[in-house]
C-alpha positions in Angstrom: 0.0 0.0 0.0 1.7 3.0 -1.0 0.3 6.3 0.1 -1.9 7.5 -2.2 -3.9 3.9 -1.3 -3.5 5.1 2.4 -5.1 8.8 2.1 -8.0 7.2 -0.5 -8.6 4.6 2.5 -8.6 7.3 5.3 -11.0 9.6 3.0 -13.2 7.3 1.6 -13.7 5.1 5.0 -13.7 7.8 7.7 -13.7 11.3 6.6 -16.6 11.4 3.8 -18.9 9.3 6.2 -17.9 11.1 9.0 -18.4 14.4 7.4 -21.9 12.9 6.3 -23.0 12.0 9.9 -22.0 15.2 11.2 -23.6 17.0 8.7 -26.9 15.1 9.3 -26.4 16.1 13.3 -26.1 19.6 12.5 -29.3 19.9 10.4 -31.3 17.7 12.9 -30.3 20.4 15.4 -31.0 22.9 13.2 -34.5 21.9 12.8 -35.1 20.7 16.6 -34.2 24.5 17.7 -36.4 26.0 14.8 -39.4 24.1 16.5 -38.3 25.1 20.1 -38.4 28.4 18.3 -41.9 27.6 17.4 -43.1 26.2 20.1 -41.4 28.8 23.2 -42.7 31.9 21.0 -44.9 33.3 24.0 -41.7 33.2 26.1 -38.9 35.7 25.4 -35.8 34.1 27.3 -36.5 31.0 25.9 -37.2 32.2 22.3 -34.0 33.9 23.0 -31.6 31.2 23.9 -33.4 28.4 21.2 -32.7 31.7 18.4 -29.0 31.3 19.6 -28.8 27.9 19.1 -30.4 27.7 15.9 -27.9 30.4 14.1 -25.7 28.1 15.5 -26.7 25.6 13.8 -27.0 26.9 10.4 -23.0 28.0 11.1 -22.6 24.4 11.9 -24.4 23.4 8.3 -22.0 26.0 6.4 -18.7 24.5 8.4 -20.1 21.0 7.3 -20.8 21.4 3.6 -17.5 23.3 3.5 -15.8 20.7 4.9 -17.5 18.2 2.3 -16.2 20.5 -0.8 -12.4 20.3 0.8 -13.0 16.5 0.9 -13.7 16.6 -2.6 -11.9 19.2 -3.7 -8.9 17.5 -2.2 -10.3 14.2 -3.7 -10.4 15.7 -7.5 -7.2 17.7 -7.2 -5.0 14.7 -5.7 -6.8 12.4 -8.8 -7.6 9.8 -6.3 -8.7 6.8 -7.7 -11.5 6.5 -5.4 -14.2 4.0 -7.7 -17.7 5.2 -8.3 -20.3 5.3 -5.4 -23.0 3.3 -6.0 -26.5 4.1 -3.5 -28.3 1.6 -2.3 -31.6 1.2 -3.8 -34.9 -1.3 -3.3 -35.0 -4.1 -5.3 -37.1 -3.5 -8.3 -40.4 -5.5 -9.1 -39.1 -6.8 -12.7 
């Protein structure tokens, strides 16, 4: 294994994924404090603090898609030969 095998390994196996889950984390707690939002509107402190938290989160969603354009832009620019991604689909009724 030379080392362009070991950084296609360590980007394809734990950073894409990674940056995936994280990404998914950030909008779920994007979208938990937008209905605290909704839901605290008659009280200001809260509605105050779940506001914080949700701006937050959307900096959280930009840092996150950021980080997945580095991962690829590093991916494209090192010509990695990291195979096509195929997504897993329900078998068809053929």
């Amino acid at each position: 294994m030379d080392f362009r095998d070991l950084v296609n390994f360590i980007i394809i196996r734990f950073i894409s994924p990674a940056t995936t889950l994280i990404l998914a984390a950030a909008v779920v707690f994007f979208l938990w404090n937008i209905f605290q939002v909704i839901r605290n509107s008659d009280n200001p402190k809260e509605l105050e603090t779940f506001k914080t938290k949700a701006v937050w989160g959307i900096v959280a969603i930009a840092v996150m898609v950021s980080m997945w354009g580095l991962v690829n832009f590093v991916l494209s620019s090192a010509r990695l030969d990291y195979g096509t991604i195929t997504i897993p689909a329900l078998p068809s009724g053929n």
